[in-house]
N, C-alpha and C positions, 0 to 999 in steps of 0.2 A: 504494500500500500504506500501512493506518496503523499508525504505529508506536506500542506503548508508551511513554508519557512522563511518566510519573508523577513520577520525577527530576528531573526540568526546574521543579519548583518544590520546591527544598531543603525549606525549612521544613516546610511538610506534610509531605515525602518522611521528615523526622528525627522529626518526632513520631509519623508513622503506626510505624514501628520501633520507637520506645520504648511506642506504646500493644500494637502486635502483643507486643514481649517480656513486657511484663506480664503478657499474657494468654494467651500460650502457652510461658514459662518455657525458649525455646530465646532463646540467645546473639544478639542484636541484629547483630555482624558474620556471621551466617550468615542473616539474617533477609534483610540486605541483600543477599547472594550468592544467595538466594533467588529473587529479586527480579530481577537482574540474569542469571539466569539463565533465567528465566521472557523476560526483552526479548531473548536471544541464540534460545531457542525458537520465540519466532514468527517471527522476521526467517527462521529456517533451515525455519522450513515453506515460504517462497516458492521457494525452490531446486527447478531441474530435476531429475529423476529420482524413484527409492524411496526415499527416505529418512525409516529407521524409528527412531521415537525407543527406548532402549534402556535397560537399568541401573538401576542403584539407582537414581536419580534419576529413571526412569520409574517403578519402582517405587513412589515415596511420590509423585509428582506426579497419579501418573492411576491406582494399582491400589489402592493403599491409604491411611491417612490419612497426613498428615503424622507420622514419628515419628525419620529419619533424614536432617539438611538433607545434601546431598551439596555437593561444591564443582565438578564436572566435568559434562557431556553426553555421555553414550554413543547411538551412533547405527550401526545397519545399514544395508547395500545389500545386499537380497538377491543372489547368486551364487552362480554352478553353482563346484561344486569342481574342474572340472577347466579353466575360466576363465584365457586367458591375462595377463600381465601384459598387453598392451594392451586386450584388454579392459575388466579393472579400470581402467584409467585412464580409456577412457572413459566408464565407467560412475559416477566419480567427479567428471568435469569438471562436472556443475552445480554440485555442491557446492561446488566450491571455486573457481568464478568469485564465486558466491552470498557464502562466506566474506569474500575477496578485496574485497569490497564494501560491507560491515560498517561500517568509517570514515566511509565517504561518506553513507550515509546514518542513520548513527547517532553521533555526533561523539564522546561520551564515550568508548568504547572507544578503542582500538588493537591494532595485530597486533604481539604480540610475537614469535611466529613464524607464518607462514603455515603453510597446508594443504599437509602435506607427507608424502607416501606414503614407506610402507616395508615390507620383508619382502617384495620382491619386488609392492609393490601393496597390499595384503593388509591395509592398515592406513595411515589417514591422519590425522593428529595438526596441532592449530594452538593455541596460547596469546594467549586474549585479554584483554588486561587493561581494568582504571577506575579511577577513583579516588576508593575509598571517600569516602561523604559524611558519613560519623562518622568516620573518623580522619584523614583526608586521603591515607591511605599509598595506596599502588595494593597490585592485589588481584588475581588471576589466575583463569582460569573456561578448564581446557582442553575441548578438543574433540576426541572421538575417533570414528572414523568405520571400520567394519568392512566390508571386502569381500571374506570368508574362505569365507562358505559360505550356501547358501539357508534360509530359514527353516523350520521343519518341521509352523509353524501359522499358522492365517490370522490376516492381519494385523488390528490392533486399533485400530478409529475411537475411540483415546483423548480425553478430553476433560484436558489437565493443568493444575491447579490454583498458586496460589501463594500463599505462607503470609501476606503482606501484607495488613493489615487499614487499612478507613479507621478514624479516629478518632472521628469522630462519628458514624457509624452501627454501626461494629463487622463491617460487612460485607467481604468482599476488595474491594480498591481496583484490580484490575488484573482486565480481563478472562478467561477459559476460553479455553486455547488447545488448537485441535482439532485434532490430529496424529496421523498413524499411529504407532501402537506395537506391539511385540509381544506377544502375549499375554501375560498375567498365567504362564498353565503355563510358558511355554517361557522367560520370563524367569527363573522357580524354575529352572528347571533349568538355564539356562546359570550360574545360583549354585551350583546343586551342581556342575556340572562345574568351577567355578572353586575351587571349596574341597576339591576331589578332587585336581585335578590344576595347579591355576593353579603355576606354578615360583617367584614371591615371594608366599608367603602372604599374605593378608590377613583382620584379623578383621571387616570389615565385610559379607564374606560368609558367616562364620557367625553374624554379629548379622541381618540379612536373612533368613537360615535358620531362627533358632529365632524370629523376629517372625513369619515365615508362619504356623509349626507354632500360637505361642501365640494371635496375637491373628487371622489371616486364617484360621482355620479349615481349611488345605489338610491334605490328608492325602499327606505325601513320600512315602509306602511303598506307595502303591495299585499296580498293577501297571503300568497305563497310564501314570502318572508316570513310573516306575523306565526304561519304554523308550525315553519321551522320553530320561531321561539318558544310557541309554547308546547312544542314537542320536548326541546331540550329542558324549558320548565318544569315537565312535568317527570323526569328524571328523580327518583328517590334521593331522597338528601340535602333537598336544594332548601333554603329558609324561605321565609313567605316575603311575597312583594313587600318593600318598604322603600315608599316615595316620600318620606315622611319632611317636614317643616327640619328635623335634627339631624337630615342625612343631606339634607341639601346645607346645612350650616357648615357641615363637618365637610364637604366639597369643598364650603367656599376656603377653607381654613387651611387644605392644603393647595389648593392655585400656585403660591407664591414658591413653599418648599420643596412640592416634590414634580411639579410639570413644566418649571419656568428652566429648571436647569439642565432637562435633556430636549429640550427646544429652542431654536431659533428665534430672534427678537422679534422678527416678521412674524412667523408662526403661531407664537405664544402671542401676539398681539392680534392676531384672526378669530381667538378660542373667546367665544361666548359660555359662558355656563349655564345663563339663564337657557339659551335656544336650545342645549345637549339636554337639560334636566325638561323641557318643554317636550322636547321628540322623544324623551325615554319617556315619561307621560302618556303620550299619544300612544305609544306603542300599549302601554300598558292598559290603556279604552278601548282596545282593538284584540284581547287575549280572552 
């Protein structure tokens, strides 16, 4: 297998970051977790089983342009819902032999914590760190790995992208990595089912919600949408809708900490909150 190695010659590696942030106005330390997340992607396509890449982070990698650097890898195994804990587990063992293997043949990283199931299976989490090559600090990129439920559309020969530019040609400096994904619809709607009912709010799924509506042209309220969502709704485990008065407070509270810094000035000055919490609304008079 070859691996990504673009790192392994610093100097290039720092100026191709300082030519990419110039010319795409996102923050140099996400440029590089970028980066390093794009070499943790392909190494996890060689892994046994279905493993579907997921998330925001699939999202701007392979659906849409670059416009939200993410710091984490969300990933599915498809499963039947009524799937026992052994099951899961062995429907999970490539992956986390696969993980488990990361050091050995990729030396910069390390396992901060291994791939480690919980909720009964249902969910497998690992923290891998490096060590930034603009600050020297180490830097964390988790993994999270879903064995909750089957997909409800066919799976998608993504091609994911990474924001890294060379410097003298201006071109990406790191190959297209070809992984399955889930579809672009069913990824929307696992956003709105998270911004409906996820139990810690997050505003980067109503920043993903009103980018679809604005700049990817989806229409959330089409019928066929609406049942995607409340298909996925309707998935055991999920908490109940809450649009409440203290969920949109608790939005507005994180705007500033946690969405202003993996976004661009322009960007971050396009995101309405009121219009994202209005169409998550709507969607929700429409289930």
């Amino acid at each position: 297998m070859e691996f990504i190695h673009t790192h392994e010659d610093p100097d290039l590696f720092r100026e191709a970051i300082t030519f990419t942030a110039s010319q795409t106005r996102f923050l140099p330390r996400l440029i590089e977790k970028d980066y390093f997340c794009t070499v943790l992607l392909s190494y996890l396509t060689a892994s046994e089983g279905p493993l579907v890449f997921k998330g925001g982070t699939c999202l701007a990698k392979v659906h849409a342009e670059f416009y939200r650097l993410s710091e984490d890898l969300d990933f599915a195994i498809p499963t039947p819902i009524n799937a026992t804990r052994t099951e899961r587990r062995f429907l999970s063992a490539g992956v986390k032999e696969t993980t488990a293997r990361i050091t050995d043949d990729l030396k910069i990283f390390r396992i901060i914590e291994p791939l480690t199931g919980a909720n009964n299976s249902t969910q497998y989490v690992a923290r891998i760190g490096y060590p930034s090559l603009l600050t020297r600090q180490d830097e964390i990129i988790k993994i999270e790995v879903g064995l909750r439920e089957p997909l409800l559309t066919n799976v998608y020969n993504g091609m994911a992208r990474t924001l890294l530019l060379n410097p003298v040609s201006g071109q990406p400096i790191t190959p297209i990595v070809s992984i399955p994904c889930i579809s672009r619809e069913e990824a929307m709607a696992e956003k709105l089912r998270a911004a409906l009912s996820r139990r810690e709010v997050a505003i980067r799924d109503f920043y993903d919600i009103d980018y679809a509506k604005r700049k990817m042209g989806l229409n959330l309220l089409e019928p066929a949408f609406i049942e995607l969502v409340r298909r996925k709704l309707a998935i055991s485990g999920n908490a109940p809708i809450d649009l409440s008065q203290t969920r949109l407070e608790t939005l507005q509270q994180q705007v500033a900490p946690q969405l202003k810094p993996v976004l661009r000035e322009k960007d971050f000055a396009e995101f309405d909150l009121a219009s994202a919490f209005k169409l998550v609304t709507a969607v929700a008079t429409r289930l």
